[in-house]
Backbone atoms as SQL, in Angstrom:
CREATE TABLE atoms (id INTEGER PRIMARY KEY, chain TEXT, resi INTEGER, resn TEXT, atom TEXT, x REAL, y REAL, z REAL);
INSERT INTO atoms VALUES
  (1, 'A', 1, 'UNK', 'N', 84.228, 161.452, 41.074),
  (2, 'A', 1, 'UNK', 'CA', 85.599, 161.076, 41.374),
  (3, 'A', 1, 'UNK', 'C', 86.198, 160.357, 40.159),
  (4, 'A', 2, 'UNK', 'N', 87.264, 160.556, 40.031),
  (5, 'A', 2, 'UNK', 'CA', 88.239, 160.454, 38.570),
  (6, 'A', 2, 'UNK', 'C', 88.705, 159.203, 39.227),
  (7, 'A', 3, 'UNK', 'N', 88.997, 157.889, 38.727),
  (8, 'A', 3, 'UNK', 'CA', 90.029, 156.713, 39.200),
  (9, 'A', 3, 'UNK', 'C', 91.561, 157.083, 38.138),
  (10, 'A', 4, 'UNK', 'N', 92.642, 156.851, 39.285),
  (11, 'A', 4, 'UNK', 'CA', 93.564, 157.483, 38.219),
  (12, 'A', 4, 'UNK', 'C', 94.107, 155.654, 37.586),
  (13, 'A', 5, 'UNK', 'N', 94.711, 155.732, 36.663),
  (14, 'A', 5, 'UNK', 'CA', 95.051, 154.641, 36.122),
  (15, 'A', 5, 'UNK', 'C', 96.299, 153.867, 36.844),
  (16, 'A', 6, 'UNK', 'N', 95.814, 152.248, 36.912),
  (17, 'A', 6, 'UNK', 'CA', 96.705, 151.914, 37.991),
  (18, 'A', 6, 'UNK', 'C', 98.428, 151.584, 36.945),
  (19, 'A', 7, 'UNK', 'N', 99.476, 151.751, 37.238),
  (20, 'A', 7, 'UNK', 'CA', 100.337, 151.863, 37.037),
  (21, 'A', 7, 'UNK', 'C', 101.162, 150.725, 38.154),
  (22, 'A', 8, 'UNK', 'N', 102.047, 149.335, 37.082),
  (23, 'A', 8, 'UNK', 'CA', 102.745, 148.708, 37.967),
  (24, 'A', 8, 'UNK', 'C', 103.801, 148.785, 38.821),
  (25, 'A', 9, 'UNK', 'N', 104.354, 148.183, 39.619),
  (26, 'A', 9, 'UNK', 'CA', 105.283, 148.350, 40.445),
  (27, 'A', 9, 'UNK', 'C', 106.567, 148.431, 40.016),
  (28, 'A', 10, 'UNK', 'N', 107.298, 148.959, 40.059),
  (29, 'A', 10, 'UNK', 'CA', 108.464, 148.910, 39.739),
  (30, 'A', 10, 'UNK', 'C', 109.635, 148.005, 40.291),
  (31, 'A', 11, 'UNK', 'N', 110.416, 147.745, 40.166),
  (32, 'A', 11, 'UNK', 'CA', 111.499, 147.262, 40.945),
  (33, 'A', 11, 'UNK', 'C', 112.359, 147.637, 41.327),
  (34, 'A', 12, 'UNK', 'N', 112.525, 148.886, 41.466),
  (35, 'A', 12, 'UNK', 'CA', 112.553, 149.782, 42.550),
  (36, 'A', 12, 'UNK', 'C', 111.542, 149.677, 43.954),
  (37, 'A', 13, 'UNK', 'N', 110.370, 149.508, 43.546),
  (38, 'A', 13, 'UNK', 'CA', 109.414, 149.777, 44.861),
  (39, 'A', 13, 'UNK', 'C', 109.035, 148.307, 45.445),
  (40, 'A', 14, 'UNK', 'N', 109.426, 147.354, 44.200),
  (41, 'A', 14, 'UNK', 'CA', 109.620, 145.481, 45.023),
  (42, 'A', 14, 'UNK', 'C', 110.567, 145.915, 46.011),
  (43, 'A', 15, 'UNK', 'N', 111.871, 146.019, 45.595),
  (44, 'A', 15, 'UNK', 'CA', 113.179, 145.608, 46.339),
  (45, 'A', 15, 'UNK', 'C', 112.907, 146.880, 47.649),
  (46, 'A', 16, 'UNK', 'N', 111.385, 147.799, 47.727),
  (47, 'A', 16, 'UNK', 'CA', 111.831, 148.484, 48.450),
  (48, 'A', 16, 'UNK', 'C', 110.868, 147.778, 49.836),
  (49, 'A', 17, 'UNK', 'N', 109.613, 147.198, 48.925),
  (50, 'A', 17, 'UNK', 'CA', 108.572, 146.271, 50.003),
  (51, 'A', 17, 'UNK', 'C', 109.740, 145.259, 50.421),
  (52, 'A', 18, 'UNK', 'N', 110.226, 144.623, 49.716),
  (53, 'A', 18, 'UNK', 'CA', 111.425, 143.765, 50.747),
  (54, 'A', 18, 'UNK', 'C', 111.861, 144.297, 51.486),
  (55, 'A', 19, 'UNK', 'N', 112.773, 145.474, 51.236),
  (56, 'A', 19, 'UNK', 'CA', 112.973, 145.832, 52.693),
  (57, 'A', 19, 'UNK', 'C', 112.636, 145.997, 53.606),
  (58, 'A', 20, 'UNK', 'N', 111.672, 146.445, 53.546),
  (59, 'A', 20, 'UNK', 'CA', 110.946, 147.387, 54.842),
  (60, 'A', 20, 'UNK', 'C', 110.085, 145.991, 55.165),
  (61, 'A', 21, 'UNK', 'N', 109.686, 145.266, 54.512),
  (62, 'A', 21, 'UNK', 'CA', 108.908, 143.953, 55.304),
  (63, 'A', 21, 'UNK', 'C', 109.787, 143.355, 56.315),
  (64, 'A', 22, 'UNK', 'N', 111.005, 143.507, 55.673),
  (65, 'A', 22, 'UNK', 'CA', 112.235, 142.550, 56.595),
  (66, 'A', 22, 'UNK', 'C', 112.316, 143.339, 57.520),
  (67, 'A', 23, 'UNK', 'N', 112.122, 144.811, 57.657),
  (68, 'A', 23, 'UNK', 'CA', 112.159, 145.278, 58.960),
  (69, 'A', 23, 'UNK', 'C', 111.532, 145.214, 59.805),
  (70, 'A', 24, 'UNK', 'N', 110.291, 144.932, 59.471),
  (71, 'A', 24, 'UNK', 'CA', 109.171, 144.811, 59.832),
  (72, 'A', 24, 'UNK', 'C', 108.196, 146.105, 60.175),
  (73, 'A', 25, 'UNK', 'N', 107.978, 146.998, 58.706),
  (74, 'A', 25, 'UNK', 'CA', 106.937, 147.711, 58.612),
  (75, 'A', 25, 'UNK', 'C', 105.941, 147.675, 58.339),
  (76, 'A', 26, 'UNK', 'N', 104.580, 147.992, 58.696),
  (77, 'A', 26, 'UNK', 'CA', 103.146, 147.124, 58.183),
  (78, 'A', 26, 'UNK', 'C', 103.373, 147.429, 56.839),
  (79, 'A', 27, 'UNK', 'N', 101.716, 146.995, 56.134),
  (80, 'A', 27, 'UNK', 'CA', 102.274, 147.362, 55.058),
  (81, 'A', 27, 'UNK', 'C', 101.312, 149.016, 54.711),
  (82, 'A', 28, 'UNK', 'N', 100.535, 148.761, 55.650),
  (83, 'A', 28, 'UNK', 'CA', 99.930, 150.643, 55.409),
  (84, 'A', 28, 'UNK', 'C', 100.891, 151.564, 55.749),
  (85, 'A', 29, 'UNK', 'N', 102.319, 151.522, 56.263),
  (86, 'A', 29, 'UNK', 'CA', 103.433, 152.440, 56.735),
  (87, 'A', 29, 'UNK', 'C', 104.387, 151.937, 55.385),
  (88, 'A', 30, 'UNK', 'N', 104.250, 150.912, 54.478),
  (89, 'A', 30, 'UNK', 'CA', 105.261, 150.521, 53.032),
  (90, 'A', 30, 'UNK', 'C', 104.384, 151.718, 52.394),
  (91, 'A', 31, 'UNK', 'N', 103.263, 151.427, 52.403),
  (92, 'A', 31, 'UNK', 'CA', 102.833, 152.141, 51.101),
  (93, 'A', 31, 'UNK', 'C', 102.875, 153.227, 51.625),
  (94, 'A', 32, 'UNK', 'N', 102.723, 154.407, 52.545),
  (95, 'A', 32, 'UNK', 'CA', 102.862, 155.396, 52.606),
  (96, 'A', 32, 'UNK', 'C', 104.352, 155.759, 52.558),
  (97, 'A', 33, 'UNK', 'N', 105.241, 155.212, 52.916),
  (98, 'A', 33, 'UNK', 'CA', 106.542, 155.097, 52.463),
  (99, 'A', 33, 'UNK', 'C', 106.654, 155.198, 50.426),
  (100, 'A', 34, 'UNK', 'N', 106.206, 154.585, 50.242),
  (101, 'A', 34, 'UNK', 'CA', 106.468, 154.371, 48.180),
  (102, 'A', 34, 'UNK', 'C', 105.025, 155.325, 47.658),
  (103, 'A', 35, 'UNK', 'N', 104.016, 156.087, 48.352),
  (104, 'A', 35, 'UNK', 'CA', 103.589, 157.215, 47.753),
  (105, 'A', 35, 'UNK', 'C', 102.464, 156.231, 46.964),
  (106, 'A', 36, 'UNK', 'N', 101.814, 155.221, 47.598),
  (107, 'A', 36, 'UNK', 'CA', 101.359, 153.906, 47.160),
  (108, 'A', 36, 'UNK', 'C', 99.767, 153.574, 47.967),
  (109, 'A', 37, 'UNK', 'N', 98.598, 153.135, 47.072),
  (110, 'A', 37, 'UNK', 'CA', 97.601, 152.518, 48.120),
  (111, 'A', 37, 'UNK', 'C', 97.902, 151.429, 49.123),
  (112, 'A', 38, 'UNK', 'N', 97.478, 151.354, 50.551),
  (113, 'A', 38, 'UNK', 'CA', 98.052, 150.424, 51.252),
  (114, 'A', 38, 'UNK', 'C', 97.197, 148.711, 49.763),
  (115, 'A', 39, 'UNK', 'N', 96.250, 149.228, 49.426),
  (116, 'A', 39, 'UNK', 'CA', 95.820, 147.870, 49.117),
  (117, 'A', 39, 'UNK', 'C', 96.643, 147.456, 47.727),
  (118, 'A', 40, 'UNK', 'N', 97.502, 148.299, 46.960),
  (119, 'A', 40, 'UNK', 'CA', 98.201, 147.875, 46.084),
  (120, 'A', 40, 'UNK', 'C', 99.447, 147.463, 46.603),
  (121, 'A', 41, 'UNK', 'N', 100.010, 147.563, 47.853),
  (122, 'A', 41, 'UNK', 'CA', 101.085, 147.555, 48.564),
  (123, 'A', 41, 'UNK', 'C', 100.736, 145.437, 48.901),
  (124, 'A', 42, 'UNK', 'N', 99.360, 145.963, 49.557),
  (125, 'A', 42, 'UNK', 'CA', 98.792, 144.280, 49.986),
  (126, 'A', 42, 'UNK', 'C', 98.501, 143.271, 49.240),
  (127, 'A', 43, 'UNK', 'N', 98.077, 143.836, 47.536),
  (128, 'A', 43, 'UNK', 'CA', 97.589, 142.670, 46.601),
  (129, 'A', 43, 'UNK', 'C', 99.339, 142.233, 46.135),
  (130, 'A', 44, 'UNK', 'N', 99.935, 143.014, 46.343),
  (131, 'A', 44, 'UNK', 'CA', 101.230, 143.091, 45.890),
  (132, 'A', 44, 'UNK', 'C', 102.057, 141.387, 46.638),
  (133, 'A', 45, 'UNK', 'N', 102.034, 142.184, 47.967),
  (134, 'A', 45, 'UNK', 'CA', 102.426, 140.667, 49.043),
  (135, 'A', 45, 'UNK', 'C', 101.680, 139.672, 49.061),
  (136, 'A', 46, 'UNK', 'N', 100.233, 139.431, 48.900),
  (137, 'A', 46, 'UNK', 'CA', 99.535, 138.497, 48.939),
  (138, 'A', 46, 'UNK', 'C', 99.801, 137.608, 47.344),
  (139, 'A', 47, 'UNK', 'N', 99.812, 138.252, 46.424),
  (140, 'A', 47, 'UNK', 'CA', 99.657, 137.383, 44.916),
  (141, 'A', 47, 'UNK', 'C', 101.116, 137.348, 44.956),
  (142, 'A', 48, 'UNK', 'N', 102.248, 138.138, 44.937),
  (143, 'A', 48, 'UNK', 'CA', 103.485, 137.586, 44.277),
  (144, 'A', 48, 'UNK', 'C', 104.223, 136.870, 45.530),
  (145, 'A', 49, 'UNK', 'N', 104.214, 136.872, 46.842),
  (146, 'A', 49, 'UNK', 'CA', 104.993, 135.811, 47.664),
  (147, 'A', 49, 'UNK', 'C', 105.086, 134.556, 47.308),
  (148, 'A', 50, 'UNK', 'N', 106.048, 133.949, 47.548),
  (149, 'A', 50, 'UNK', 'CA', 106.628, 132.367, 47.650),
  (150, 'A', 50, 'UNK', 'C', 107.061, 132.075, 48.702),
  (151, 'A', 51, 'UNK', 'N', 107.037, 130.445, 48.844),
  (152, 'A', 51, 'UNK', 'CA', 106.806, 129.521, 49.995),
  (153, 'A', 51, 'UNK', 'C', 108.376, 129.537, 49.966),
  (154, 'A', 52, 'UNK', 'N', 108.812, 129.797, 50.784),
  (155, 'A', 52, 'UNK', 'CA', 110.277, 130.185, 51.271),
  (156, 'A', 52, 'UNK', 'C', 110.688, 128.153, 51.206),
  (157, 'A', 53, 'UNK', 'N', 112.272, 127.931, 50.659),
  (158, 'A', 53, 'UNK', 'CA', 112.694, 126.837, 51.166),
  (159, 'A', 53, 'UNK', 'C', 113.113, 126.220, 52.271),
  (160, 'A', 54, 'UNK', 'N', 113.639, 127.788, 52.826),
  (161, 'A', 54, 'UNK', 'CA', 114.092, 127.099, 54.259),
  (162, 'A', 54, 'UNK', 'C', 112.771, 127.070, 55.223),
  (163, 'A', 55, 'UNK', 'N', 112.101, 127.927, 55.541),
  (164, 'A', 55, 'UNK', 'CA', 111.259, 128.128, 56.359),
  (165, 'A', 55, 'UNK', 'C', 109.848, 127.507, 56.374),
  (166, 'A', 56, 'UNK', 'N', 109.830, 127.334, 54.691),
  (167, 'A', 56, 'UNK', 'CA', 108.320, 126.771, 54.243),
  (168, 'A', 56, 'UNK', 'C', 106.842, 127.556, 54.810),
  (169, 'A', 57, 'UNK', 'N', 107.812, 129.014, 54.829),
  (170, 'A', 57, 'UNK', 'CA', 106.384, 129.890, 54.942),
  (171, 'A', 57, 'UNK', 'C', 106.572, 130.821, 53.661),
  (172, 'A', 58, 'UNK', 'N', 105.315, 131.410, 53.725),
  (173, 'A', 58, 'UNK', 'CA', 105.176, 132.350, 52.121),
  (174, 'A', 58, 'UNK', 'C', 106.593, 133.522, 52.747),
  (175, 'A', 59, 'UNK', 'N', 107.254, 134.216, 51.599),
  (176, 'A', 59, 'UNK', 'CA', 107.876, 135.155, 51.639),
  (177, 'A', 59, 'UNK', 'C', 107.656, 136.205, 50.692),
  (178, 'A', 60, 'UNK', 'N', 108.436, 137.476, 50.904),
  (179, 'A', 60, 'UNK', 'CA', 107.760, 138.014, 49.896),
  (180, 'A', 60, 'UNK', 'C', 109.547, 138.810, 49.382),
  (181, 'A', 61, 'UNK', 'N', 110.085, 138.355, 48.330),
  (182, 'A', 61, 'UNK', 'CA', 110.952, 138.695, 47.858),
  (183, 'A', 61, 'UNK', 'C', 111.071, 139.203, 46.042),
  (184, 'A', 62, 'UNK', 'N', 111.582, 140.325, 46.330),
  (185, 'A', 62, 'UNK', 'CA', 111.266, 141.007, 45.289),
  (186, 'A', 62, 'UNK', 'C', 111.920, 140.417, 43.679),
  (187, 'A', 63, 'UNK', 'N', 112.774, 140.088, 43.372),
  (188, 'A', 63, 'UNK', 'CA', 113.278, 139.365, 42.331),
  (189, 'A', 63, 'UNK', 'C', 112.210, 138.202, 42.381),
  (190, 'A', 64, 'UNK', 'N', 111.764, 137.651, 42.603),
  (191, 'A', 64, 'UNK', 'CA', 110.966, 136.352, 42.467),
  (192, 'A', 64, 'UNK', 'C', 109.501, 137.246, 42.546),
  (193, 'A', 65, 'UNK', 'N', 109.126, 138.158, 42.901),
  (194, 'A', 65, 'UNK', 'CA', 107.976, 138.537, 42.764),
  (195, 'A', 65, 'UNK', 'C', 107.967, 139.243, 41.430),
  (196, 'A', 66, 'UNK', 'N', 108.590, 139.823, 40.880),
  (197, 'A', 66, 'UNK', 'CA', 108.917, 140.727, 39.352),
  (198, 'A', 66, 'UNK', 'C', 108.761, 139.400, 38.403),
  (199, 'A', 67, 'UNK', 'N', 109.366, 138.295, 38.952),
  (200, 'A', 67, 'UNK', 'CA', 109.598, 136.678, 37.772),
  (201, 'A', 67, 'UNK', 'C', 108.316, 136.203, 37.893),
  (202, 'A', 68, 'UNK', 'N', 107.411, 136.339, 38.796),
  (203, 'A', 68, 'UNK', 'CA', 106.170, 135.911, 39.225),
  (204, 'A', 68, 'UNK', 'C', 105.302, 136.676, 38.409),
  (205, 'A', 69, 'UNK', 'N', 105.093, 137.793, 38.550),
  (206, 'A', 69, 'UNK', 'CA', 104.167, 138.810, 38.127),
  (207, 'A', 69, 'UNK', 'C', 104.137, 138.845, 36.426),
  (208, 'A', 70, 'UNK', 'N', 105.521, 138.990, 35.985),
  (209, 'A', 70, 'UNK', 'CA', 105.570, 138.704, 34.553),
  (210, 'A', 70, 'UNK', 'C', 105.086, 137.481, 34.100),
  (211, 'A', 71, 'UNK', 'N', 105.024, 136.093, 34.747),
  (212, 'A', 71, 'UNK', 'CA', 104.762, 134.954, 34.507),
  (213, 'A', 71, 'UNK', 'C', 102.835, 135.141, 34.306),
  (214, 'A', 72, 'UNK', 'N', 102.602, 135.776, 35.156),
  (215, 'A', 72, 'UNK', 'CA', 100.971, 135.776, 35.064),
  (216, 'A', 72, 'UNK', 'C', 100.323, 137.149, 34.130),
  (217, 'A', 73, 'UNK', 'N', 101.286, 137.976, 34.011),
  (218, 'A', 73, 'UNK', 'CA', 100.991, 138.839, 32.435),
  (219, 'A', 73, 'UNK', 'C', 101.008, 138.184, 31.085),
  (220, 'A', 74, 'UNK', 'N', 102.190, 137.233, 30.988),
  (221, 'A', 74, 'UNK', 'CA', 102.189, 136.341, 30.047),
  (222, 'A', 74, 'UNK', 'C', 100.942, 135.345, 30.194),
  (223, 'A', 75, 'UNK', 'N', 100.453, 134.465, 30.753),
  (224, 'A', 75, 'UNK', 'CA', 99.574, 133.979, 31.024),
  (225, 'A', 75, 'UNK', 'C', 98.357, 134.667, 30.493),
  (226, 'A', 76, 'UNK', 'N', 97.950, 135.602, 31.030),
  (227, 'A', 76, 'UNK', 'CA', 96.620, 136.648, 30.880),
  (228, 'A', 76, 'UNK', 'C', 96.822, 136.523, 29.086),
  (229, 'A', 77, 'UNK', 'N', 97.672, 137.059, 28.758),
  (230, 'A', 77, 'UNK', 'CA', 97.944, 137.426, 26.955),
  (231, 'A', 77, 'UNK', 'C', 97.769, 136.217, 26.446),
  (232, 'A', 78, 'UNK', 'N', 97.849, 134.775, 27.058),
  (233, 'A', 78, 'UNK', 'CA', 97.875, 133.608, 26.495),
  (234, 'A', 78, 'UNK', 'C', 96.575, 133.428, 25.994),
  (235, 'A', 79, 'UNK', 'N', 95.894, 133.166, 27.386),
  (236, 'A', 79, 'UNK', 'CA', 94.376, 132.987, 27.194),
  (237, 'A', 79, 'UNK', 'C', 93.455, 133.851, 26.465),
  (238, 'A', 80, 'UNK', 'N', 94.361, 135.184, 25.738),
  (239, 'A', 80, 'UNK', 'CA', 93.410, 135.932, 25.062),
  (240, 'A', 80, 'UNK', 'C', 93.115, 135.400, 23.610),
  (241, 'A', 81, 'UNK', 'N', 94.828, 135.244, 23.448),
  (242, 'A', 81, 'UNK', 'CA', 95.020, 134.809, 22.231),
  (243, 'A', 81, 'UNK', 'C', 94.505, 133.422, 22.267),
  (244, 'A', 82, 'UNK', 'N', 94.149, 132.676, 22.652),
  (245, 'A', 82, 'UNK', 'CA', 93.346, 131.181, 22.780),
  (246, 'A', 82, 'UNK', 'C', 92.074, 131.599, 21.995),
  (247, 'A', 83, 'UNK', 'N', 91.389, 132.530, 22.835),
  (248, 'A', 83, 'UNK', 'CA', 90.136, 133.283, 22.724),
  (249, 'A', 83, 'UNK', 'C', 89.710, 133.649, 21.041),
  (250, 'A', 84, 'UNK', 'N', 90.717, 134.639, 20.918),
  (251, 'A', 84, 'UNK', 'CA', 90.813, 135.591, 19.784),
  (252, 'A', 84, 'UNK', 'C', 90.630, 134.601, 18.344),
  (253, 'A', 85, 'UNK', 'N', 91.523, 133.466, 18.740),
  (254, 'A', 85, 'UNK', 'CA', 91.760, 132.400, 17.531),
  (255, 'A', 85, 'UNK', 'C', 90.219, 131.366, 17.413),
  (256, 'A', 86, 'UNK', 'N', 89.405, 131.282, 17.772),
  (257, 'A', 86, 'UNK', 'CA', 88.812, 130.233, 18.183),
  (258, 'A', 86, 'UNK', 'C', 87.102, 131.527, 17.972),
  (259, 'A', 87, 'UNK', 'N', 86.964, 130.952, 16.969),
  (260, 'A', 87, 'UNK', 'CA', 85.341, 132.493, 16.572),
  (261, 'A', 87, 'UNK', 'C', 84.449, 131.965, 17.431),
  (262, 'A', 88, 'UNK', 'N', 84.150, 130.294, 17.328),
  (263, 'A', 88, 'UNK', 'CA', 82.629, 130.157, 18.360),
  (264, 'A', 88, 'UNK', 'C', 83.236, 130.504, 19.443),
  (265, 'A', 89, 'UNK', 'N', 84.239, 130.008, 20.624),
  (266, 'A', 89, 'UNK', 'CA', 84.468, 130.483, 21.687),
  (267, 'A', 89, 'UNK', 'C', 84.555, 132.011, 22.050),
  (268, 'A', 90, 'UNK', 'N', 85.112, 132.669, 20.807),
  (269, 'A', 90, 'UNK', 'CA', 84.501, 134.210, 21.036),
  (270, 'A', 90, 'UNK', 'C', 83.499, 134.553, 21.234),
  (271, 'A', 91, 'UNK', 'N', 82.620, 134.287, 19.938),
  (272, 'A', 91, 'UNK', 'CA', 80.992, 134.465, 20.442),
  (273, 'A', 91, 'UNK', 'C', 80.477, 134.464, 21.529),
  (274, 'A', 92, 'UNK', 'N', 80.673, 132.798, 21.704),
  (275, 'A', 92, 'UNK', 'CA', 80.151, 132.583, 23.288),
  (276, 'A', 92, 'UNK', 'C', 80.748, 133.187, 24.509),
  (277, 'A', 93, 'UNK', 'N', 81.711, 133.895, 24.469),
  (278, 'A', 93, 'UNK', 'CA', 82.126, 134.623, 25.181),
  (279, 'A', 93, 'UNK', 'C', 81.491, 136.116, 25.243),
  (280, 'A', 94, 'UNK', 'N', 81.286, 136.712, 24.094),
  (281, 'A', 94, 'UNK', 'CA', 80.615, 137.892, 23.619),
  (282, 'A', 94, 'UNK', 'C', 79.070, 137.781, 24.178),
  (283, 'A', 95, 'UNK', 'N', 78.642, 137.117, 23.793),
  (284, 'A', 95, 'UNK', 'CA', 77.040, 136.650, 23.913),
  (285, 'A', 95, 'UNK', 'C', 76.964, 137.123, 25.347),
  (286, 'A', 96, 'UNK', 'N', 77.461, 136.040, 26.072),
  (287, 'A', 96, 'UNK', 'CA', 77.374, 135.810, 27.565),
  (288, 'A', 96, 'UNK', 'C', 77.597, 137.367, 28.549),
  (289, 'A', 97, 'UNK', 'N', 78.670, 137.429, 28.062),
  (290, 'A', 97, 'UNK', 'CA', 79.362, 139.468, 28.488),
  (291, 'A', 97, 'UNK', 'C', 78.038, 140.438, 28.239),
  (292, 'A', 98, 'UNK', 'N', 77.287, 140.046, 27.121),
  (293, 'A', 98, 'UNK', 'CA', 76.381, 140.972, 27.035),
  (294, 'A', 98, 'UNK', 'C', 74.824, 140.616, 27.395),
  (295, 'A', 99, 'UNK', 'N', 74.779, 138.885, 28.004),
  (296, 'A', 99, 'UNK', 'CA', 73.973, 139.352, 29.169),
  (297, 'A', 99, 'UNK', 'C', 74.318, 139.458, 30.900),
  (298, 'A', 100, 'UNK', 'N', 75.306, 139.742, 31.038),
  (299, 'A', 100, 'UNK', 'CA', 76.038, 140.311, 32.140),
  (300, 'A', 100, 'UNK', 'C', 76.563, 138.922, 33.149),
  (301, 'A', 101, 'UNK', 'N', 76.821, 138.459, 32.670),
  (302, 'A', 101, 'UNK', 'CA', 77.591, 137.201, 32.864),
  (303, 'A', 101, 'UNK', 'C', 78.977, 137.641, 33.129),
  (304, 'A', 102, 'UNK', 'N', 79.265, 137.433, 34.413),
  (305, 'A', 102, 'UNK', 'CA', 81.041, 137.298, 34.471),
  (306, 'A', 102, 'UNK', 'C', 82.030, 136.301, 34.015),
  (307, 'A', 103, 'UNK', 'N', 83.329, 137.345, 33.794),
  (308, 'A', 103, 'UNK', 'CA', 84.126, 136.232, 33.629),
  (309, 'A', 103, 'UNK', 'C', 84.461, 134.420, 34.220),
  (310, 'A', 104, 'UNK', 'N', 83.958, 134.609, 35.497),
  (311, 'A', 104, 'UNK', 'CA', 84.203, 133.430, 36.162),
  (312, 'A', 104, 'UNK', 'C', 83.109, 132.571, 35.797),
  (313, 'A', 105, 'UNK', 'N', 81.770, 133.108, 35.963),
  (314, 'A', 105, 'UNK', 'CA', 80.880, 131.979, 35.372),
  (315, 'A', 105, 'UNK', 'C', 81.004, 131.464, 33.838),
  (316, 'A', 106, 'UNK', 'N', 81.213, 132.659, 32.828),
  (317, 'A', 106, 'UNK', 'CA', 81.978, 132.113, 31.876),
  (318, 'A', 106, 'UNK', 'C', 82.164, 130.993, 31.387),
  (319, 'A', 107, 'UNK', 'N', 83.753, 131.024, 32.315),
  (320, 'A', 107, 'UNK', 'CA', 85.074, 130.261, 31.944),
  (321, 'A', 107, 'UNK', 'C', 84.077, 128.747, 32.721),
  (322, 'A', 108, 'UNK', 'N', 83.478, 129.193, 33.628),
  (323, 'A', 108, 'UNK', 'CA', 82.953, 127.534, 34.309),
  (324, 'A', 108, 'UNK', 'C', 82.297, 126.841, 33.658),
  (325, 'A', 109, 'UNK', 'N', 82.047, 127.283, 32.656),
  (326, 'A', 109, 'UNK', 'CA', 80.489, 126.821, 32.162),
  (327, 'A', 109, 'UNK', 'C', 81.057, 125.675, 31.179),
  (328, 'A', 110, 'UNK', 'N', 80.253, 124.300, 31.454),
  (329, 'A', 110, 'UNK', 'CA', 80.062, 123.446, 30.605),
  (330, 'A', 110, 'UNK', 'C', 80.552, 123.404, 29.326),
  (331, 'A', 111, 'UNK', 'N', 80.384, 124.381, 28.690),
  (332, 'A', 111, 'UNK', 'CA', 80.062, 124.253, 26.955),
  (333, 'A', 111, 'UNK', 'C', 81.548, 124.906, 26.661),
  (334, 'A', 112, 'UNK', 'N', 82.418, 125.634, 27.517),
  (335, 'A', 112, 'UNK', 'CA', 83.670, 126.180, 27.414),
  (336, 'A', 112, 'UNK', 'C', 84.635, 124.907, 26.698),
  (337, 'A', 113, 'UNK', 'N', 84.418, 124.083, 27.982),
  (338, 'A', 113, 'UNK', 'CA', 85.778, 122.780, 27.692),
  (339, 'A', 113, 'UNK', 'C', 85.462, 122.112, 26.275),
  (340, 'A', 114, 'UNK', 'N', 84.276, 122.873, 25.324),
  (341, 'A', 114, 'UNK', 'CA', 83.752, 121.975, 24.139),
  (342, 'A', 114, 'UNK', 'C', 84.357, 122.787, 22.933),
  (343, 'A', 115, 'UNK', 'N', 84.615, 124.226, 23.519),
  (344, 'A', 115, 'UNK', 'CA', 84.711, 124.899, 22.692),
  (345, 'A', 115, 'UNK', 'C', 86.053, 125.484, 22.433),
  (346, 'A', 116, 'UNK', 'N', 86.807, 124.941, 23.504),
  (347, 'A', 116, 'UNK', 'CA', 88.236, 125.001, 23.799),
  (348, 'A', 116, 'UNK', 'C', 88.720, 124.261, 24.585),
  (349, 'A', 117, 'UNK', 'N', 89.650, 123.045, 23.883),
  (350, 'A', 117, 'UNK', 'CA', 89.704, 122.161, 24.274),
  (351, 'A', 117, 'UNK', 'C', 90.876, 121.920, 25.335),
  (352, 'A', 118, 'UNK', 'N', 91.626, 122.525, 25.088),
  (353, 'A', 118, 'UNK', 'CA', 93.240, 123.283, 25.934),
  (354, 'A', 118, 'UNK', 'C', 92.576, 123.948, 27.185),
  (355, 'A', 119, 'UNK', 'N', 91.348, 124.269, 27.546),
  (356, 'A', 119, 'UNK', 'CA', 90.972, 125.008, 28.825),
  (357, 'A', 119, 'UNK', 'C', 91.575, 124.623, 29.633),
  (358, 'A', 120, 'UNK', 'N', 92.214, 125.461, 30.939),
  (359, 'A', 120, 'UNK', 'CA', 92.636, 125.076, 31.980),
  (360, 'A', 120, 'UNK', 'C', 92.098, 125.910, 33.019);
């Protein structure tokens, strides 16, 4: 089986999960609606919603989810370039990757916050 390459949302297909949420369509009937996996439809509502002001429950609105999503692409590119600049923290990043160490244990590890001091 071939994985086809995932391709982002458009804003076209935000402003279209807004709608149809407000109508109240699940979201396995959105994504078959936008030609979409229900679970890219779901990581979609779960990571970009905001805590509504009036209501103070999560919402999921599409202009603030597009401002959201770009905010954490920028982010991702940040921490590379942190990476990229900084040779021992590469290494030790390299090293670790190649004995099958994940990213998360990684970034946890002790010797990170020594080697980059900006870690967050």
């Amino acid at each position: 089986m071939v994985k086809a390459k995932y391709v982002g949302l458009s804003s076209t297909e935000r402003s279209e999960i807004e709608i149809l949420r407000n109508k109240g369509y699940s979201l396995r009937n959105i994504a078959t609606a936008l030609g979409r996996s229900p679970n890219t439809v779901s990581r979609e509502v779960r990571v970009n919603s905001v805590l509504s002001e009036k209501t103070g429950k999560l919402e999921y609105v599409a202009k603030k989810a597009k401002a959201k999503s770009r905010l954490s692409r920028r982010s991702r590119r940040y921490q590379r370039h942190k990476i990229e600049q900084n040779p021992k923290l590469w290494l030790f990043v390299i090293e670790h990757l190649k004995l099958h160490w994940n990213p998360d244990e990684i970034s946890k590890h002790p010797h990170i916050s020594h080697l980059a001091p900006n870690h967050a």
